[in-house]
Each structure stands twice: as structure tokens, then as C-alpha cells.
MARLOTI-956226 format. One record per residue (C-alpha): z, x, y. Coordinates in Angstrom, 1 decimal. Example, Ala and Ser with C-alpha at 12.3 -4.5 7.8 and 13.67 -1.06 7.14 Angstrom:
2
+--------+--------+--------+
!      w !      u !      v !
+--------+--------+--------+
!    7.8 !   12.3 !   -4.5 !
!    7.1 !   13.7 !   -1.1 !
+--------+--------+--------+
END
This chain:
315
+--------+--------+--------+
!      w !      u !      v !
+--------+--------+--------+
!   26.0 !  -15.1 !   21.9 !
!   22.9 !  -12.6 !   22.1 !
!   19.9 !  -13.2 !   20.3 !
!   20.2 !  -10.8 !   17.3 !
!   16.3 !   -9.7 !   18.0 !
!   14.9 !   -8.8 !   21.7 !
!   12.4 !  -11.6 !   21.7 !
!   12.4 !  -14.9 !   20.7 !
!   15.3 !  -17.4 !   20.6 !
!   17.9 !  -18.3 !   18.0 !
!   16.5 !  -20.6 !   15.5 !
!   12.8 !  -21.3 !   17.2 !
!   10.1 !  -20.0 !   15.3 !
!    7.9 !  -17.2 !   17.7 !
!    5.2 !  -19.2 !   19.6 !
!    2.3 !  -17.1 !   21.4 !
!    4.5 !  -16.0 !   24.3 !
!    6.9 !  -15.1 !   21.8 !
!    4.1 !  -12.8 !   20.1 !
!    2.9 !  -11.3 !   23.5 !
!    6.7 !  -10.4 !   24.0 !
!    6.6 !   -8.7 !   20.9 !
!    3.1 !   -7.1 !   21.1 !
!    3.8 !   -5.7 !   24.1 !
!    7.0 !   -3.6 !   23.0 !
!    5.3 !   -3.0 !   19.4 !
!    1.8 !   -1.7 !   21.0 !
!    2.9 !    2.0 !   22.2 !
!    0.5 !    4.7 !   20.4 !
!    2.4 !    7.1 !   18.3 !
!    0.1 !    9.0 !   16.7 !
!   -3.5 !    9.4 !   16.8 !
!   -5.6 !    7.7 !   13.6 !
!   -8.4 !    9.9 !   14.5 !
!   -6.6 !   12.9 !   14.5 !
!   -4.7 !   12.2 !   11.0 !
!   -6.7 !    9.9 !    9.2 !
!  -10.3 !   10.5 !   10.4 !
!  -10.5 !   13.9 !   10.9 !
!   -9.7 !   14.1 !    7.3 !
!  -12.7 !   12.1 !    6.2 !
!  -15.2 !   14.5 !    7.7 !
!  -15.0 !   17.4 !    4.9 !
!  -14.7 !   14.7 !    1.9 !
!  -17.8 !   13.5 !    2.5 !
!  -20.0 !   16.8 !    1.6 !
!  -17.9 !   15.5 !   -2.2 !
!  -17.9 !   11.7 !   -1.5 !
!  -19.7 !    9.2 !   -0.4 !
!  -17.7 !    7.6 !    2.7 !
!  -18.9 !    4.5 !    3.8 !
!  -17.4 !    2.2 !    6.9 !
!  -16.4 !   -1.1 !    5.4 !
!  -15.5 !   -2.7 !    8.8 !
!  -13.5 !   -2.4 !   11.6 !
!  -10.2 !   -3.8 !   13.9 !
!  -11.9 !   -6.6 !   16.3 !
!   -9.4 !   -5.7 !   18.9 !
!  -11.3 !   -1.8 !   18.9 !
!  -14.0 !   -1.6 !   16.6 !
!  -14.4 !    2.5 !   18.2 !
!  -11.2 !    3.2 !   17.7 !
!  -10.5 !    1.6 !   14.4 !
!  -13.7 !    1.4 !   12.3 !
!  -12.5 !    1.1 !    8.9 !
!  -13.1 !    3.6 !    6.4 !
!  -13.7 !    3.4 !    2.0 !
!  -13.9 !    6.9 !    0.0 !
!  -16.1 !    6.5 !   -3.3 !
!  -16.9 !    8.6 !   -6.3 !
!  -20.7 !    9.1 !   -6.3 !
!  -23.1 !    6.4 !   -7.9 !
!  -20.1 !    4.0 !   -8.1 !
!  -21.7 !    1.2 !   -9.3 !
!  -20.2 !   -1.5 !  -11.8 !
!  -23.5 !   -1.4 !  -13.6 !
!  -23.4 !    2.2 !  -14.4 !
!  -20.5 !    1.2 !  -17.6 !
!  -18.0 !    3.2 !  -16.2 !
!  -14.5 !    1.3 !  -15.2 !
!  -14.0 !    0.6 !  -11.6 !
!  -10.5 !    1.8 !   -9.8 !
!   -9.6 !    1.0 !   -6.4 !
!   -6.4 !    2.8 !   -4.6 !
!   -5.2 !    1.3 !   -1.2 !
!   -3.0 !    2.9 !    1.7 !
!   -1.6 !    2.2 !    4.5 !
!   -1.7 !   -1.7 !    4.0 !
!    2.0 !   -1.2 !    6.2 !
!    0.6 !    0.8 !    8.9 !
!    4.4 !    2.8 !    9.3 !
!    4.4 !    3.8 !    5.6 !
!    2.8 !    7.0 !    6.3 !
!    3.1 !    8.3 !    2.9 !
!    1.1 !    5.2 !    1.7 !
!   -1.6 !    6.8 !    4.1 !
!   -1.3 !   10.7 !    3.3 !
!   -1.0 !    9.9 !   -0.1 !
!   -4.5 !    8.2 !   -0.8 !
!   -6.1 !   11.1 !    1.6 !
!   -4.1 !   14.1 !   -0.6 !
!   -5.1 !   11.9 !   -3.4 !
!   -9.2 !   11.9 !   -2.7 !
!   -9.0 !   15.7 !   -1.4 !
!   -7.2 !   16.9 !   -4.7 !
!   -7.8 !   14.6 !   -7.7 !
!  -10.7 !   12.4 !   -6.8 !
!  -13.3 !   14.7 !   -8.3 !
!  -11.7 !   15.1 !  -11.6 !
!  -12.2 !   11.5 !  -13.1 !
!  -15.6 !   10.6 !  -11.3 !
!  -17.3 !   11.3 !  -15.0 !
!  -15.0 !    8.0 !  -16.6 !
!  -14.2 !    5.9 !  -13.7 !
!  -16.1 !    4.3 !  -10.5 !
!  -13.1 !    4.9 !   -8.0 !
!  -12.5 !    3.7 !   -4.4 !
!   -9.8 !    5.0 !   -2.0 !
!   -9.1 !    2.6 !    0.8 !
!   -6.7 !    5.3 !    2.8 !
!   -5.6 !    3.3 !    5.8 !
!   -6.4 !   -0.4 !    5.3 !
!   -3.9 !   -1.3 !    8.7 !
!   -5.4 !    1.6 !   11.3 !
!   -3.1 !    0.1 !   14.6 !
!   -0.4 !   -0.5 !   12.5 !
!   -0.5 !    3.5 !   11.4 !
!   -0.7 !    4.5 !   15.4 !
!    1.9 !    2.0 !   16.4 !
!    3.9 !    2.9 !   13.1 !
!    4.1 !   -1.0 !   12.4 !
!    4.6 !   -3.1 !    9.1 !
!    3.2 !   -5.9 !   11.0 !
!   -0.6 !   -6.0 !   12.5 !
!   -1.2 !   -7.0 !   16.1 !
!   -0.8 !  -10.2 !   15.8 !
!    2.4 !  -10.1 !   14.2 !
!    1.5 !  -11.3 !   10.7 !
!    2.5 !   -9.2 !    7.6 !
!   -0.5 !   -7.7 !    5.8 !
!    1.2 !   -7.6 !    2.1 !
!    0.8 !  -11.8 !    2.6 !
!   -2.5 !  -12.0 !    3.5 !
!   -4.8 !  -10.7 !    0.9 !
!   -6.2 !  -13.8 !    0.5 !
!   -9.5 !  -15.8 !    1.4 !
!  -10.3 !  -16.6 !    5.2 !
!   -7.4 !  -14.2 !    5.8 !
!   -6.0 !  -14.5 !    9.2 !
!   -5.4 !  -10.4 !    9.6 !
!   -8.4 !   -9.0 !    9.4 !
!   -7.6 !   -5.6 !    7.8 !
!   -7.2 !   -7.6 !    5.0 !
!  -10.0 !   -9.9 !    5.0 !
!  -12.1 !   -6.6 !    5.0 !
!  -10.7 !   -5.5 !    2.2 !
!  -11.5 !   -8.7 !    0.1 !
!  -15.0 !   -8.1 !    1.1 !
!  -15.2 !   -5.0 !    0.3 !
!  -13.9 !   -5.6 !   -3.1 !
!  -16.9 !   -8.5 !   -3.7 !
!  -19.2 !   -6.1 !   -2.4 !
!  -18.8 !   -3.3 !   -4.9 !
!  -19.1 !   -5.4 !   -7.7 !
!  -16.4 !   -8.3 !   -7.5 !
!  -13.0 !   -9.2 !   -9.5 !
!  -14.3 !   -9.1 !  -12.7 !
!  -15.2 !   -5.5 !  -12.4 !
!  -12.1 !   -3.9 !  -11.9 !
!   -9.4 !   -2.3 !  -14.4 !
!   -6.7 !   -0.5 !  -12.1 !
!   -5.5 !   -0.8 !   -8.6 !
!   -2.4 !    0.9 !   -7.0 !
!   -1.1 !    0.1 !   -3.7 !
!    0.4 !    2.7 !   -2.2 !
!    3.6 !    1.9 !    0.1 !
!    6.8 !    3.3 !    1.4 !
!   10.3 !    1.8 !    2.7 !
!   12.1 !    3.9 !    5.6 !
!   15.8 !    2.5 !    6.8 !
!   13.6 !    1.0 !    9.2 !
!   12.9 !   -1.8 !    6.9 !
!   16.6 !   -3.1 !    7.4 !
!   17.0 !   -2.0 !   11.2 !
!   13.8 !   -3.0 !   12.4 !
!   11.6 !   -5.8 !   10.5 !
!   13.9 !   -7.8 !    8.9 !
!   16.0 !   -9.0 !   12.0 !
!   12.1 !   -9.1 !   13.8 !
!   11.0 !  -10.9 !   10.6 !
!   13.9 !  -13.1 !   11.0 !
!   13.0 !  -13.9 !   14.8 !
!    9.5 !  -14.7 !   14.5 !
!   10.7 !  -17.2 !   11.9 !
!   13.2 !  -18.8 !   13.5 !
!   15.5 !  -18.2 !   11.1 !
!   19.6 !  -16.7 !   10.9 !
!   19.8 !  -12.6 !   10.4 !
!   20.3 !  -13.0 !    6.6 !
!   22.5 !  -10.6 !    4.1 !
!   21.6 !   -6.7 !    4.2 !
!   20.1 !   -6.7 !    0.9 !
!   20.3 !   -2.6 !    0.6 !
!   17.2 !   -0.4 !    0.3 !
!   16.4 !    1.0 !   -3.2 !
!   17.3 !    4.9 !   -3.2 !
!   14.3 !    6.3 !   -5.0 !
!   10.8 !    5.8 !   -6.3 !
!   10.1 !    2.2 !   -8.0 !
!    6.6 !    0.2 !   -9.1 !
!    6.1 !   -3.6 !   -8.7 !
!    4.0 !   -4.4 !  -11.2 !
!    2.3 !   -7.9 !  -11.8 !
!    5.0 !  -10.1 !  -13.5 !
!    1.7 !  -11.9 !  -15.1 !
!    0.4 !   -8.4 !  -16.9 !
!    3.2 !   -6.0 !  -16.7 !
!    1.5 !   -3.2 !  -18.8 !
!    4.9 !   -1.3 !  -19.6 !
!    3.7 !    1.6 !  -21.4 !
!    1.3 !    2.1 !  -18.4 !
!    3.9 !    1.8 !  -16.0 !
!    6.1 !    3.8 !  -17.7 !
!    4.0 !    6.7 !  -18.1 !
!    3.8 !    6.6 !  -13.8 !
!    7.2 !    6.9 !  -14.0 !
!    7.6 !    9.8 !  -16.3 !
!    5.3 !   11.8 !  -14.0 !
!    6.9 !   11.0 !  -11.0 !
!   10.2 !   12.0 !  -11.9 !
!    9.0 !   15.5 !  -12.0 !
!    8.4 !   15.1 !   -8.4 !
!   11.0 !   12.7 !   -7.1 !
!   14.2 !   10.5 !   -8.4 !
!   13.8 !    7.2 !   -9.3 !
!   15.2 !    4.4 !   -7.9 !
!   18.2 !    3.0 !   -9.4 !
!   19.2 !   -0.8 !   -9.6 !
!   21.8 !   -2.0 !   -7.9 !
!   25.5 !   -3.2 !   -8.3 !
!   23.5 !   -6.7 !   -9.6 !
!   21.1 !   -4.7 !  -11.7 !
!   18.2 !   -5.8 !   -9.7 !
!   15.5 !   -3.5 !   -7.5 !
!   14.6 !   -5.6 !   -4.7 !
!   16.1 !   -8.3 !   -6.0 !
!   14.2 !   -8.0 !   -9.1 !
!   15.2 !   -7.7 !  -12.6 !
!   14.5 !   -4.3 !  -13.6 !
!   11.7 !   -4.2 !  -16.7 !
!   12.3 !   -1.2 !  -17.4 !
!   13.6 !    2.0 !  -15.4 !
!   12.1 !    2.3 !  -11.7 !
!   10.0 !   -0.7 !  -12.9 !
!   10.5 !   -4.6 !  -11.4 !
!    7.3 !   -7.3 !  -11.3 !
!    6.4 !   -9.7 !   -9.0 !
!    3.8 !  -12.2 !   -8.4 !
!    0.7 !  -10.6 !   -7.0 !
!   -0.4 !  -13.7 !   -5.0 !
!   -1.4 !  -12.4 !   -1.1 !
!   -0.2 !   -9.0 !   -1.8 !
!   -2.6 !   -5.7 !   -2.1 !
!   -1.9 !   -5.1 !   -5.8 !
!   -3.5 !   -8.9 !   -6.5 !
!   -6.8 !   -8.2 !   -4.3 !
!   -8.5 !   -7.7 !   -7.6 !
!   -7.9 !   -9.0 !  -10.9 !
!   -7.5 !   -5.5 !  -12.3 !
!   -5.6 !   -5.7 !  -15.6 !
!   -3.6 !   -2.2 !  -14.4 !
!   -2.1 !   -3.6 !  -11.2 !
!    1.1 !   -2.1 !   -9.4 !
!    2.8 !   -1.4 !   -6.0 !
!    4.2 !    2.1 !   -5.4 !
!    7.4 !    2.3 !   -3.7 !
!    8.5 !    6.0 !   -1.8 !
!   11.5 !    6.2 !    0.1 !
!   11.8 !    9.4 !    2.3 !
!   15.3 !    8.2 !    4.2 !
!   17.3 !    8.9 !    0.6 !
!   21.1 !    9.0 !    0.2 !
!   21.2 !   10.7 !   -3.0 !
!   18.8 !   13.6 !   -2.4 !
!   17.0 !   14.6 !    0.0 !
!   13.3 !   13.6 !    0.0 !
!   10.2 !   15.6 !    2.0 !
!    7.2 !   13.8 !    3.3 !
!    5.1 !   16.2 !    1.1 !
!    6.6 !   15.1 !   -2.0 !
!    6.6 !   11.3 !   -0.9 !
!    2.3 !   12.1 !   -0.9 !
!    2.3 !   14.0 !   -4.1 !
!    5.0 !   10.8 !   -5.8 !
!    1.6 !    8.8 !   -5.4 !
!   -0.2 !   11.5 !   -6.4 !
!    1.4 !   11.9 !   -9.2 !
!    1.5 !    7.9 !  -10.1 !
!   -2.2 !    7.6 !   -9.5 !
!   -3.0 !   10.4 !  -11.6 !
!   -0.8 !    9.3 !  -14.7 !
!   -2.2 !    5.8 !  -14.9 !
!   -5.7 !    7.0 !  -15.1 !
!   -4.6 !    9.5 !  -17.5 !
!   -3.0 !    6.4 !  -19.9 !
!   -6.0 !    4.5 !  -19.3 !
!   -8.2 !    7.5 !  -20.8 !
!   -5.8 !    8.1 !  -23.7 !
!   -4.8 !    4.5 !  -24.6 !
!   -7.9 !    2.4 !  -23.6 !
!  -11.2 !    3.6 !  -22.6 !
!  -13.3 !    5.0 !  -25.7 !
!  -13.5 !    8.9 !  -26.5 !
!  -16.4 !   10.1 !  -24.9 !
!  -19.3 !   10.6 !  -27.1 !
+--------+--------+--------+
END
């Protein structure tokens, strides 16, 4: 019987031939990072301060790595620190366009109450290549940890000690996106680099959703996300097991998860979440413009419920 996965071999885990294999049919360009990701930098920065933060080892020219600030962000300054991440799937491009429409748009208006950083494309290969994976075949939503074996991620964590550390953060969104992909393409690929048998289709959830941090799942907060982003885009229901990923469901669009390796735990940020857009809907259909302005619209209202419910009135 044929392998259900064009490389690798039934039940034996990928070794590095395995990974070349796969490399080699994953690498093809798709779209240009400079053209859609760069080239938007240049005008923020007459608003911004944009600041490199790294870059890809395998072509630190053609994928330096790039952080979007308020001005003056500085932890000292009393002024809560933020931090919104895209792109940490390279394929979800909304995760990407988002953060960018996000700094162009919105950016300006809470500069005055919060220190804020936009990572827009944390996985710059992974965007050309539209990949979940990095080059080396290792999911990036696992690796936020130390001594990080993908590196878009290891620059991340520095980054994050180097404006100020853990303890001075208070909300972080990471932006993604799920396309049918998800069921076509990485999880029989997941499947084969692990050695393992194609599992169950699980389904993909038909709408918007969060994944907050089971270990401070700030309902009200998430809610509010929600409430805006209806106005937008439907949100995901569970399904027929009442779950959203296989997660009970909190509250509506709303499941929680441990934040151990993933983007939304790269700080200790009591306001943590992972945004969910899908643009491949069944129920309605879904634009990549409103996929952008669903994290928008999520980043927005949870800096508006932070204003309202916890930061102090401004003199």
C-alpha cells in the first residue's frame, strides 16, 4: 500500500534525507516577502520606529527580521507594554496582513497608554513558501521556548528580553489563520515526519475562535474580542462533541489551552490569546480583507477592555 504522504515511509519517523525530500518540494517561492511584507514597512517608519530584530541564517538579505514599535517604548516610561505577533505560520497570510493593517491603521491611536510592538511576519520563508513548517521542518507554534531549535522563534524570545523582559508585559495576541490546507496538507505531512498512522479528520472550525491561556483565561476580555469581531466575521461554532479544536468551549468562539511553546506564552502577559481566521468557510463566505480587519478588530477591542476595565483613568 502507498505511503499516505510523498516522503517518508510508513511508521519511520523523517530522518535528514527524509527532511531534504521534503524541503526540496516545500522550498518553491510563492510570493515575494519583500514585495508584501517589506515594502510595507518603509512608510510606517516616518510614524514608528522599525527596528531589525534578527534575521533567517539560511538568507540573512532576504529575510532580515523586522519589529514595529510605538515611539519611546520603554518599560520604564509606566506605560503597559503589548506585543502583537504575525505570521508565526508563514501560510496564514492573514496572520501577516493583519499585524501590517493593524500598525498602518490603529497603531497610533493607543501609543499615549500602551508601549506596543508588532512583530508582523515572525516566519519570513515560511510566508514565501506559504508553509506552517520552517525550513527545517519543525513547527514554529512549538518552539517558543529557550535554546529554540527554529530560529524565528528564538529571535523572538530575545527580542521580548530585550525590550524589557516577561515581567513587563500585559497583552499579547498571536495572530493566525487555518485554510482546508490544514487537513489536506500538514496533517498527513505532520503525520509522516512522525512516523506515525494518518489519524481521524478532526474537521476545521467554520469561523473565528480565540485560544486563550487555560492558566488565565480572562473571559470578560475575551469576550469583548468576540463581540467586536462578530461585526466583521461569524464565529466559529463547536462541533457535534461541543468542542473547538478539540476543546471545551469557555464561552462562545472561546477554547483555552496551555501556552507552553506556543506564541501566545512567549511572555507572561496576563491578556494572552491566539486568534483563529478561517477564509475557506462553508457557512459564509469569508474575504481576505475581512480575515485582516477580524484581527483588527480583536486587537483593537482588547486594548479597549484593558483601558476601560484595568488601566487607571488618565489624570
Amino acid at each position: 500500500m502507498a505511503h499516505f504522504y510523498p516522503v517518508g515511509t510508513a511508521g519511520k519517523a523523517w530522518g535528514d534525507d527524509e527532511r531534504a525530500q521534503w524541503l526540496a518540494l516545500a522550498g518553491v517561492v510563492k510570493r515575494s516577502y519583500s514585495e508584501e511584507v517589506l515594502a510595507a514597512l518603509a512608510p510606517l517608519k516616518e510614524r514608528f520606529d522599525v527596528a531589525q530584530y534578527g534575521a533567517l541564517s539560511m538568507d540573512t538579505a532576504r529575510y532580515p527580521l523586522f519589529c514595529i514599535k510605538t515611539r519611546g517604548f520603554d518599560p520604564a516610561n509606566g506605560k503597559p507594554c503589548v506585543l502583537v505577533t504575525g505570521g508565526t505560520h508563514g501560510y496564514e497570510t492573514s496572520g501577516v496582513q493583519g499585524a501590517l493593517l493593524f500598525a498602518d491603521t490603529q497603531l497610533g491611536k493607543y501609543s499615549t497608554r500602551f508601549n506596543v510592538a508588532v512583530c508582523p511576519c515572525v516566519s519570513p520563508w515560511s510566508y514565501e513558501c506559504i508553509q506552517r513548517w520552517n525550513a527545517g521542518a519543525i513547527d514554529p507554534n512549538r518552539s517558543y521556548v529557550a535554546d529554540s531549535e527554529a530560529e524565528e522563534c528564538a529571535a523572538v524570545v530575545d527580542l521580548v528580553a530585550a525590550l524589557g523582559g516577561d515581567a513587563q508585559w500585559l497583552m499579547h495576541l498571536d495572530l493566525h489563520e487555518t485554510t482546508d490546507t490544514d487537513d489536506s496538507e500538514f496533517r498527513p505531512a505532520k503525520a509522516s515526519r512522525d512516523g506515525l498512522p494518518l489519524g481521524e479528520d478532526d474537521g476545521i472550525p467554520d469561523g473565528f475562535y480565540l485560544i486563550g491561556d487555560a492558566a488565565k483565561p480572562q473571559p470578560e476580555w475575551h469576550r469583548a474580542m468576540i463581540d467586536a469581531v462578530r461585526r466583521v466575521t461569524h464565529i466559529a461554532p463547536p462541533d457535534a462533541g461541543g468542542t473547538i479544536v478539540g476543546l471545551p468551549v469557555a464561552q462562545e468562539g472561546v477554547v483555552n489551552s496551555n501556552s507552553a511553546g506556543k506564541g501566545k506564552g512567549v511572555t507572561n502577559a496576563s491578556f494572552a490569546t491566539t486568534t483563529e481566521v478561517y477564509p475557506d468557510s462553508k457557512i459564509a463566505p469569508v474575504t481576505a480583507e475581512q480575515c485582516n480587519q477580524a484581527h483588527v478588530s480583536a486587537i483593537v477591542a482588547g486594548l479597549e477592555h484593558i483601558i476601560a476595565n484595568v488601566l487607571p483613568p488618565l489624570g
